[in-house]
C-alpha positions in Angstrom: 21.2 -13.0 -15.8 20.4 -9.7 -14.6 17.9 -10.3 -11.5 14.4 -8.8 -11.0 13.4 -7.7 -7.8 9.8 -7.6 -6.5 8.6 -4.8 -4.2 5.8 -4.9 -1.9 4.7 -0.9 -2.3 3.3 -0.6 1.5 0.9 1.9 2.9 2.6 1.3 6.2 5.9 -0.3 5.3 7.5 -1.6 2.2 9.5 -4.8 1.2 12.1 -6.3 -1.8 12.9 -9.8 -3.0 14.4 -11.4 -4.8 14.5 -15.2 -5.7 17.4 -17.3 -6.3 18.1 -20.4 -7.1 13.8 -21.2 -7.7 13.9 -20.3 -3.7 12.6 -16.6 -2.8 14.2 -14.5 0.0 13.3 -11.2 1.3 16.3 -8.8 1.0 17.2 -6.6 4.4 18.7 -3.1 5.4 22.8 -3.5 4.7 22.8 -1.5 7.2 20.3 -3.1 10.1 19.3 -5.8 8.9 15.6 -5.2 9.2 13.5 -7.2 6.7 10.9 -4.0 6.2 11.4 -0.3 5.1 9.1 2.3 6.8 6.9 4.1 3.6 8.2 7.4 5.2 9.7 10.0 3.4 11.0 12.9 5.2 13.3 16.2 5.4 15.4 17.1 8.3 16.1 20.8 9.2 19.3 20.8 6.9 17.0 19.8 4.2 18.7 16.1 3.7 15.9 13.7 2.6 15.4 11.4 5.1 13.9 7.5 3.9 12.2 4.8 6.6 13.2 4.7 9.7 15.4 8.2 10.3 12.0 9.6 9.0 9.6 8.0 10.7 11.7 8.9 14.5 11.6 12.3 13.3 8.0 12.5 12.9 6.4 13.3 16.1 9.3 16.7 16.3 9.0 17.9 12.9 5.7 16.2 11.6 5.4 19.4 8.7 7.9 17.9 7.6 7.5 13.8 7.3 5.4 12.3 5.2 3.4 8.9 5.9 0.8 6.7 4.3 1.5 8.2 0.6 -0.2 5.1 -0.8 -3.3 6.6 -0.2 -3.0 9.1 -2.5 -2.1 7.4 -5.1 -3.9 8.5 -8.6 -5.3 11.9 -6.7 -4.6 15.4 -8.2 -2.3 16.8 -5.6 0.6 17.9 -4.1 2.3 16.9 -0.9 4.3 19.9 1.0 7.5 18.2 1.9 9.1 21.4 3.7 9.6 24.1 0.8 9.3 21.1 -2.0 6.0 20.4 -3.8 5.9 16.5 -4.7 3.3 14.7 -6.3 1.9 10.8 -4.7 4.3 9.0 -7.3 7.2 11.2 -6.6 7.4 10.5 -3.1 6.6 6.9 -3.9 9.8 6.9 -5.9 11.9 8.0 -3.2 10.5 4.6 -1.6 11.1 2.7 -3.9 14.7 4.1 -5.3 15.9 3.5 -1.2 14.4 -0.3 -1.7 16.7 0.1 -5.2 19.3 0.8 -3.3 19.0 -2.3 -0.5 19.0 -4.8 -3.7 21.8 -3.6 -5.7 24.1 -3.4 -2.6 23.0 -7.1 -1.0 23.1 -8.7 -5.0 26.6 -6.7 -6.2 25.3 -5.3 -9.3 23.0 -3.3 -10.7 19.1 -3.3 -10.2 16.7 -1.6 -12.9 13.6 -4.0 -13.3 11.1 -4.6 -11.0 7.5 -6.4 -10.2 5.6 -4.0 -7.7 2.4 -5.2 -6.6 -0.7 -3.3 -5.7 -4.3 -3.6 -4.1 -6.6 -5.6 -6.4 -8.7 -2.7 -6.1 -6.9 0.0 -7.5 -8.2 1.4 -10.4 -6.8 2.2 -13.9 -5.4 5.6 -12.5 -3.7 3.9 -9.0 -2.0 1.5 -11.1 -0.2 4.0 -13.5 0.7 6.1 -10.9 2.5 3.1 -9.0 4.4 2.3 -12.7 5.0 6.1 -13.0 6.8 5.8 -9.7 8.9 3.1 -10.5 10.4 4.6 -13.6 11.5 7.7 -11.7 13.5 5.5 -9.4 15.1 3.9 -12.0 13.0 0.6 -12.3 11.6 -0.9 -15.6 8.4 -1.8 -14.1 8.1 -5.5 -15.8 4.2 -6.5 -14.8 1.9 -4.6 -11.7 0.6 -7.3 -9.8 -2.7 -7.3 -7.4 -1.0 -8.0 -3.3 -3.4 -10.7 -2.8 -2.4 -12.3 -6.2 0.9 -12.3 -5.5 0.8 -13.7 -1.6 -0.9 -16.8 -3.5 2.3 -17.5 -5.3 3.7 -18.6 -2.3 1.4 -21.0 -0.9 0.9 -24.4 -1.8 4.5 -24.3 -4.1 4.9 -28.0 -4.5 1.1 -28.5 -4.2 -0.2 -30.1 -7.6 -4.1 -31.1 -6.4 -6.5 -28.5 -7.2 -8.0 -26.5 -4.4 -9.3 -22.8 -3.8 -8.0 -20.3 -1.6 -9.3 -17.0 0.1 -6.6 -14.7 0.4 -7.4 -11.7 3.5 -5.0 -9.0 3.0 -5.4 -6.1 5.5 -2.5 -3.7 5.2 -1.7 0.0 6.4 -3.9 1.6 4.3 -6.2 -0.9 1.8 -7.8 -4.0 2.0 -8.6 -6.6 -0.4 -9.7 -10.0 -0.6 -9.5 -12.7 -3.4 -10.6 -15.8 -4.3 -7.7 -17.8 -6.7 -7.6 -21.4 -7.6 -4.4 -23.1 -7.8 -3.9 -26.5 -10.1 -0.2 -27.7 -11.1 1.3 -24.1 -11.1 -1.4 -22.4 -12.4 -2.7 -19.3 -10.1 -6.3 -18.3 -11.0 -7.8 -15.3 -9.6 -11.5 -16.4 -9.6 -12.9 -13.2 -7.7 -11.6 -10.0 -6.1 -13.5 -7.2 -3.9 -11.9 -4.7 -1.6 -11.7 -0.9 0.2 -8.9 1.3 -0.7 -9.3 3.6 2.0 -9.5 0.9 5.1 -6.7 -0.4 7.0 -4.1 0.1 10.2 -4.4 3.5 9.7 -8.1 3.1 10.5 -7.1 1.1 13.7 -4.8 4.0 14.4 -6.7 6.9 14.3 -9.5 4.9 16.4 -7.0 4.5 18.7 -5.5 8.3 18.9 -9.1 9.7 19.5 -9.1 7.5 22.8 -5.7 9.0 23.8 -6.9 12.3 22.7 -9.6 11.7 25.3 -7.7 10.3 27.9 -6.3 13.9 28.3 -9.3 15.3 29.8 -9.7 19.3 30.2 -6.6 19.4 27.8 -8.2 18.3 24.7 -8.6 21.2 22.9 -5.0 22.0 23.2 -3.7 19.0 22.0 -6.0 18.6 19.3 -4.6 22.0 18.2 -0.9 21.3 18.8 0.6 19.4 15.6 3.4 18.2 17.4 1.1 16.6 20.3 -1.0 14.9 17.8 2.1 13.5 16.3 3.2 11.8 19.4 -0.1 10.2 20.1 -0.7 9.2 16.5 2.9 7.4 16.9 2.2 6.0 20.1 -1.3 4.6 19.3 0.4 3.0 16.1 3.0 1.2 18.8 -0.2 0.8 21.2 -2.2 -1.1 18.0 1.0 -3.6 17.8 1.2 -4.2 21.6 -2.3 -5.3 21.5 -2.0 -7.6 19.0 -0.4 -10.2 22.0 -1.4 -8.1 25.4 -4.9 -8.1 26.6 -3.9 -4.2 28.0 -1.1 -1.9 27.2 0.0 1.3 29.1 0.4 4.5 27.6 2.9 7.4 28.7 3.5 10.7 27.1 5.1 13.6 29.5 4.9 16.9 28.3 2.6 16.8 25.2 2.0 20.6 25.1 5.3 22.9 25.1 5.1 25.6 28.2 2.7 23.3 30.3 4.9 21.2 32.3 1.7 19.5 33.9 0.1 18.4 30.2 1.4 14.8 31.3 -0.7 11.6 29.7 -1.0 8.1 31.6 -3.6 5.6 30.7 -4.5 2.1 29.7 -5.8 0.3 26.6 -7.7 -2.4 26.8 -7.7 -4.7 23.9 -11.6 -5.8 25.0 -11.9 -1.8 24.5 -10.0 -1.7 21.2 -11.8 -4.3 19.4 -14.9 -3.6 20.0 -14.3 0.0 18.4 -12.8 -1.1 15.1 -15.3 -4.4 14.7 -17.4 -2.0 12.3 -14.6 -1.7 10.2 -13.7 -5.4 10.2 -17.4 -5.8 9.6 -17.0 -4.0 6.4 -14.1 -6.5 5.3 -16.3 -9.7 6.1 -19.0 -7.7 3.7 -16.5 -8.0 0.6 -15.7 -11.5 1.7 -19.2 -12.4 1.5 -18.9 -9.8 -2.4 -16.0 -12.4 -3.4 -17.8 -15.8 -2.6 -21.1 -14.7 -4.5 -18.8 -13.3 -7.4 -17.0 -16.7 -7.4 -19.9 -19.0 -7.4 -18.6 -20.9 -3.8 -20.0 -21.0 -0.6 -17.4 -21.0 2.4 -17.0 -24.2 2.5 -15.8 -25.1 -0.8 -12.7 -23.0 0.6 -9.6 -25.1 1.2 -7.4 -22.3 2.8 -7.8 -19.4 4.1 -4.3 -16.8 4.1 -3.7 -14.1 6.0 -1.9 -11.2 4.7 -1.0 -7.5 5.6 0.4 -6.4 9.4 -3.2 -5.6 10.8 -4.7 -8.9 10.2 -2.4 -9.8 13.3 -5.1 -8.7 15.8 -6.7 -11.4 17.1 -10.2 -10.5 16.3 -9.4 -10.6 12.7 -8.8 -13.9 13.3 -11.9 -14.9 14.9 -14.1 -12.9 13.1 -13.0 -15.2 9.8 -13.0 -18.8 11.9 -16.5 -17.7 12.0 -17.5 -16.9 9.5 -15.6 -19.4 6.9 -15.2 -22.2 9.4 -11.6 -22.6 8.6 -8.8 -21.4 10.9 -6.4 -19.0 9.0 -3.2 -19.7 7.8 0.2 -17.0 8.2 2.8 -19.9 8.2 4.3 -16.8 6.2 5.0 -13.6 7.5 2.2 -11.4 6.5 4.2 -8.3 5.9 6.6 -10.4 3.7 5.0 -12.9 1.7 3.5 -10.0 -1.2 7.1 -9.0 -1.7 8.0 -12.3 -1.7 5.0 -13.2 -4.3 6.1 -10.3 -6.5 9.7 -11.9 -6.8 8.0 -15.1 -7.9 6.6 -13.6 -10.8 9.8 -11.2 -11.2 11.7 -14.7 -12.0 9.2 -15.9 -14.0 8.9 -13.1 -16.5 13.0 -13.4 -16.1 12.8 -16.7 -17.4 13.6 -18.5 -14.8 12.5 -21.7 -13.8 9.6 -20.7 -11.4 7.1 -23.6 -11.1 4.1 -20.8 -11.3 2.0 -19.4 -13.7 -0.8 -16.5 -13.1 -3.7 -16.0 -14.8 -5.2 -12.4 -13.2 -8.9 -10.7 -13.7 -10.0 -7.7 -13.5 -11.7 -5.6 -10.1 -14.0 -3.5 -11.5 -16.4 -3.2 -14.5 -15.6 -0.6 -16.8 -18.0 0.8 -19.4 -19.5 4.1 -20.8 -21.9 6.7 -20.5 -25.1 6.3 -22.6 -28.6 7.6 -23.0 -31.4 5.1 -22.4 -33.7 6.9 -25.1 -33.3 8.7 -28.3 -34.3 12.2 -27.1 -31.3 14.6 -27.7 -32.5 16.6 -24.6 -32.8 13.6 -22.6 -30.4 12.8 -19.8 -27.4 10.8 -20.8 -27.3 8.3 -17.3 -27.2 4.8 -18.1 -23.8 3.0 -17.6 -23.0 0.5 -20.3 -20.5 -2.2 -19.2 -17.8 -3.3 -22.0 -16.0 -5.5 -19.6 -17.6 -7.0 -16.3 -15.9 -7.5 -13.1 -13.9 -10.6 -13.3 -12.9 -10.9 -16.5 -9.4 -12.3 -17.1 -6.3 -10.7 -18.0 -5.5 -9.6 -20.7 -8.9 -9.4 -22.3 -10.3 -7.1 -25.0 -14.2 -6.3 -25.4 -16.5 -4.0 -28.0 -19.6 -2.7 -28.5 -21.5 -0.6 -30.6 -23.5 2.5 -29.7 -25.4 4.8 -31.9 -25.3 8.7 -32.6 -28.5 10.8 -31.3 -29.2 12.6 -34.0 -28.5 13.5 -38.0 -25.1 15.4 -38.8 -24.1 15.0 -35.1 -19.7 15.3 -35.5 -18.6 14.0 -32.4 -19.1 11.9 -29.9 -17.7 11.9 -26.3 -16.9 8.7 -25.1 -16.7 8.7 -21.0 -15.4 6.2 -19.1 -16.6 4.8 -15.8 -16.0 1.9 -13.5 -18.1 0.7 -11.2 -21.5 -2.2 -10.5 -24.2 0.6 -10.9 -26.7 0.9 -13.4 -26.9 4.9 -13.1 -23.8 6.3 -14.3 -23.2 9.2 -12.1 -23.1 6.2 -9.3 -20.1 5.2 -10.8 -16.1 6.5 -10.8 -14.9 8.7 -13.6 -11.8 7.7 -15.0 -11.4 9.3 -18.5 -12.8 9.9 -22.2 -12.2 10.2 -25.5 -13.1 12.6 -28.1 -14.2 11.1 -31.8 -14.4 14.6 -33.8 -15.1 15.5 -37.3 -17.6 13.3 -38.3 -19.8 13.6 -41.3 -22.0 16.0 -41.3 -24.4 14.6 -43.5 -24.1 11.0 -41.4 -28.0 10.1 -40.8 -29.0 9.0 -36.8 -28.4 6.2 -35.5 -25.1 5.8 -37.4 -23.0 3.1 -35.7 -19.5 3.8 -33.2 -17.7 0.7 -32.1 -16.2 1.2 -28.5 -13.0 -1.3 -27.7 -11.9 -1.8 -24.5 -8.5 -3.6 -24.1 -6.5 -3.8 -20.7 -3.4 -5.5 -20.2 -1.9 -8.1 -17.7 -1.4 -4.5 -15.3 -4.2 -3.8 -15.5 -4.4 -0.5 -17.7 -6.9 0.6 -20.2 -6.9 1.1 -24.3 -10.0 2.7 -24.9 -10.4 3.2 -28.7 -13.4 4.6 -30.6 -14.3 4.1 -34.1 -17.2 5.3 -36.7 -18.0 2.6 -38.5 -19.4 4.3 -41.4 -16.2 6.4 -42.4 -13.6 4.6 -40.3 -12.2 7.6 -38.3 -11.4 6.6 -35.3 -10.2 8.2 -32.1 -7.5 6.2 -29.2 -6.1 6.9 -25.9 -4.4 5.2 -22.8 -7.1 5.9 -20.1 -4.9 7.7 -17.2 -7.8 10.0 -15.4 -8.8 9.1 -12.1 -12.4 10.9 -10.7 -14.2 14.0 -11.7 -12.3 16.2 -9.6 -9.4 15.7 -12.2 -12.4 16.0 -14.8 -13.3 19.2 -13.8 -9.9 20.3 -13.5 -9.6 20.0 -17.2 -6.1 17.7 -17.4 -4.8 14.4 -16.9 -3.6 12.6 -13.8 -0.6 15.0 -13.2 2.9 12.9 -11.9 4.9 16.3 -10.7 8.0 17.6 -12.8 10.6 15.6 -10.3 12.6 13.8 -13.2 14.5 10.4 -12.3 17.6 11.7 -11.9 16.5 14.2 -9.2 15.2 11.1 -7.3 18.5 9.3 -7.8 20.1 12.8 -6.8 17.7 12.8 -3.8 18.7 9.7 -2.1 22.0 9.8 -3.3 23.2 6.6 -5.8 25.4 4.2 -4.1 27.2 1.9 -6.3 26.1 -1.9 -6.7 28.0 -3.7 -4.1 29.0 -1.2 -1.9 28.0 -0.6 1.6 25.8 2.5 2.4 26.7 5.3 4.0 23.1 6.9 3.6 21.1 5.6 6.6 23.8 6.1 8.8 24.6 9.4 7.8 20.6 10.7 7.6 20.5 9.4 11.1 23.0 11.3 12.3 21.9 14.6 10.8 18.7 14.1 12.3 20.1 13.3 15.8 21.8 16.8 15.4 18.8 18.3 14.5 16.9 16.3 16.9 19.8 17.8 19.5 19.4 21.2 19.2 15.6 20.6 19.7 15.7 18.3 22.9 18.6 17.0 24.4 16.8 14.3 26.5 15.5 12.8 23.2 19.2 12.5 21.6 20.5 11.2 24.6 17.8 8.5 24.6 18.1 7.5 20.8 22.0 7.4 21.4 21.4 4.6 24.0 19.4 3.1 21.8 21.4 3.0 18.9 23.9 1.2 21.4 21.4 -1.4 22.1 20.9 -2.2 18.4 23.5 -4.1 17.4 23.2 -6.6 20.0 19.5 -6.6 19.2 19.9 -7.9 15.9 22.3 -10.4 16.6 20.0 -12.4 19.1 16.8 -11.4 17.0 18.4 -13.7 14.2 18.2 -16.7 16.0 15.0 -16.1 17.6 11.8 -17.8 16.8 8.6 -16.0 16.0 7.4 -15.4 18.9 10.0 -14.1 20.6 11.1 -11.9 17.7 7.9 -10.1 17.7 8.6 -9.7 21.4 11.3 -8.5 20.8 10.2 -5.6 18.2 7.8 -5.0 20.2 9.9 -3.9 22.8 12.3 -1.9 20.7 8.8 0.1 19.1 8.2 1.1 23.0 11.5 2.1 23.1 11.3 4.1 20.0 8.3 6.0 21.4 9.7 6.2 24.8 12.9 8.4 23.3 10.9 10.8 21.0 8.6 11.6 24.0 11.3 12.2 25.9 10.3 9.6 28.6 13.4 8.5 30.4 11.4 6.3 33.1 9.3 4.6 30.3 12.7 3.8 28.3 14.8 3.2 31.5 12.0 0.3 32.1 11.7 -0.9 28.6 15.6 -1.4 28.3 15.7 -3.4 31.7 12.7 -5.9 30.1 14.8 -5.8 26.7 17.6 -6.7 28.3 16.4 -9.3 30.5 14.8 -11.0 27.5 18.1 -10.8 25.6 19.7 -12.4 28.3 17.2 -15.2 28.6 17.4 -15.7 24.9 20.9 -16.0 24.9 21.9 -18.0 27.7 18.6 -20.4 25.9 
């Protein structure tokens, strides 16, 4: 049976499973072994596309040309500059995926073409077919989209057959959602979902870079103006973020931020006290849509038997906390939350395979979607009122109609707009198409009836289809516009022009079973380029390279703990080489090296 994978599609980083034999298992870098791909996409100075981790180390040197933290962009009406290539959200996406492609075909021996990918709860229609659009160009049948928090539930409670409720936190890179599901003998009930598609790590980060950027004192202004400098302290605030997930304090060091000012040297300390208190508001916000979820789901807190935690950022500790507080239950991440979404989409991958998967999922929609109407019959009244067709919450799939009325006698068409969104004025509310019912009868008295449909599907997309009762002339379409800014621009949701097969060309098809010569090879274009740029910095990532191996052989055996220790170390390190800072990587080799030993010799 040809397998389906399932693929966590990260703001931050991305993951692929697969299950076998009813057990899921992530699957991890031929090459490395690392469980997670970096969502970078990059070119080096050759012009070889770089994917994950050769992208992301060169970022702080050639930052013009990296891209990071596409998922936000998802559904918008633009194009990302990717040295002289234009690519749209979905194209670079498909690079991402195609290299996760890639990992599965070579780890199973054959070939990989169908895939679950899972995304927030709270994307809307547009997000959604943007993600599927992606998947096709790398190759992928995209089998169902799945909301994250959704799909982390399918990997709780497996053997669990008592009925109980579950609040599922899941705080990524970029997006947050939360969601209420109950689970009874197999069956996964999404009971309530709320969320922020533009809050997450990156948040943390940024919060984070402006207190580096004003650690620097009377240099400021430079370094807000030098690209490259803001590169280096966007990375290192990123490593900083992690640090502070298990240190109280972390140091900072970055020598020679601004080129031709050999003094523009940075030292300082973070305190976590410090770091929390600046991105509580934005936590704050997250504990609002819990408190959204609860009211939509009819429970109080506690009525809640679990609580997960999912996404990299709800490892700092005061996500924790704020949650103990406020649901009186103590979080559970007995699964690694970067891993157990991808994990959760390979679930459902199997059982839409036919396998034997002791799951079945039952999902709702995360917005209420409806139409523009008048409230009164004056023709030269404002149109304003939003008319809901189906509420929030509804399950999946689900169809709903309703009838609306012409203004006036002999009036030939009728505009049907689309919005989604809780508020009663429309204009309050988020675009996301129309559709056009033309040539009506002229002669057609007022008040003559249209029936609107709404049908979405299990992913989540829309069928809007509008119909005159009196003649039966009807007008359909497959809702695929995001916001008025693609309104006004007159067109749909544009993908790009970058077929499949240029993606395929792009990262260069490997054939199933075969080891990779890809990563290996990117990396070492990019240390030449990275050479003729700064020979400290190749000398540095050379070392490191050397390190790796050894690395990966103790991190295997390591428990959690100590594994996060240990990645923590080898970020530092990262940083430490791009920056050029020998005495920064000098000590964190000795520390990695001492812990290897300790490990070790355990």
């Amino acid at each position: 049976m040809q397998p389906t994978i399932g693929i966590d599609l990260g703001t931050t980083n991305s993951v692929v499973a697969v299950v076998e034999n009813g057990t899921p298992r992530v699957i991890k870098n031929p090459e490395t072994g690392e469980a997670v791909l970096p969502s970078v996409v990059g070119l080096d100075p050759s012009g070889n596309m770089l994917v994950g981790q050769p992208a992301l180390n060169q970022a702080a040197l050639f930052p013009e040309s990296t891209i990071r933290s596409v998922k936000r962009k998802m559904g918008e009406h633009v194009q990302l500059t990717l040295g002289e290539k234009q690519l749209s959200p979905p194209e670079v996406s498909a690079v991402i995926l195609g290299r996760l492609r890639q990992w599965a075909e070579q780890d199973l021996g054959c070939e990989v073409n169908r895939a679950v990918i899972t995304v927030p709860a709270y994307f809307d229609d547009g997000q959604r077919e943007a993600t599927r659009h992606a998947g096709e160009l790398a190759g992928l049948e995209v089998l169902r989209i799945v909301n994250e928090p959704t799909a982390a539930a399918l990997v709780y409670d497996s053997q669990s057959h008592d009925p109980h409720k579950v609040l599922v936190y899941d705080l990524g890179g970029g997006t947050f959602d939360v969601s209420i599901v109950a689970i009874e003998s197999g069956v996964v009930e999404v009971l309530a979902t709320f969320g922020d598609t533009h809050l997450g790590g990156d948040d943390f980060d940024a919060l984070l870079c402006n207190q580096l950027v004003n650690a620097t004192g009377d240099l400021q202004e430079s370094v807000l103006a030098d690209v490259g400098a803001m590169a280096r302290l966007s990375l290192s605030a990123e490593a900083a973020k992690r640090r502070l997930s298990f240190d109280t304090f972390t140091e900072v060091a970055e020598e020679f931020l601004l080129p031709g000012n050999p003094s523009s040297h940075l030292e300082t300390t973070l305190e976590r006290n410090d770091y929390e208190q600046s991105i509580e508001p934005l936590l704050d916000r997250t504990i609002s849509c819990v408190d959204s979820a609860l009211k939509d789901a009819g429970l109080h807190a506690g009525q809640l038997d679990k609580v997960i935690l999912v996404g990299g950022s709800t490892r700092t500790p005061l996500v924790e906390q704020l949650l103990t507080q406020k649901l009186g239950h103590r979080p559970s991440a007995e699964i690694d939350p970067d891993l157990c979404v991808a994990l959760g989409a390979a679930v459902q991958g199997a059982l839409l395979s036919g396998q034997d998967v002791d799951r079945v999922l039952i999902e709702i929609t995360p917005h209420t979607l409806g139409v523009r109407c008048a409230e009164t019959r004056d023709p030269l009244g404002p149109a304003n009122a939003f008319a809901p067709i189906i509420p929030r919450g509804s399950a999946l799939p689900c169809k709903r109609s309703q009838t609306f009325y012409t203004m006036v006698p002999g009036q030939t068409e009728v505009s049907t707009e689309v919005f989604q969104g809780e508020a009663a004025v429309v204009t309050e509310n988020i675009f996301v198409g129309e559709v056009e019912l033309a040539d009506l009868d002229p002669d057609s008295p007022a008040d003559s009836p249209i029936s609107v449909t709404f049908t979405m599907n299990l992913n989540g997309m829309l069928e809007v289809r509008a119909v005159d009762r009196r003649t039966g002339k009807e007008a359909s379409a497959e809702i695929k516009r995001l916001n008025e800014s693609s309104k006004q621009a007159g067109s749909q949701t544009e993908f790009g022009s970058v077929s499949a097969d240029e993606i395929s060309e792009m990262l260069g098809r490997v054939p199933a079973g075969q080891p990779s010569q890809i990563d290996e090879a990117q990396s070492s274009q990019t240390d030449e380029a990275l050479e003729a740029e700064s020979k400290p910095s190749n000398t540095l990532t050379r070392r490191l390279d050397e390190l790796m191996p050894s690395i990966h052989a103790t991190r295997q055996n390591a428990d959690e703990q100590d594994a996060e220790e240990i990645d923590d170390l080898v970020d530092q390190l990262k940083v430490a080489a791009i920056s050029n800072n020998s005495e920064a990587f000098a000590e964190k080799v000795e520390a990695l090296e001492d812990l290897l030993f300790y490990l070790n010799d355990a």
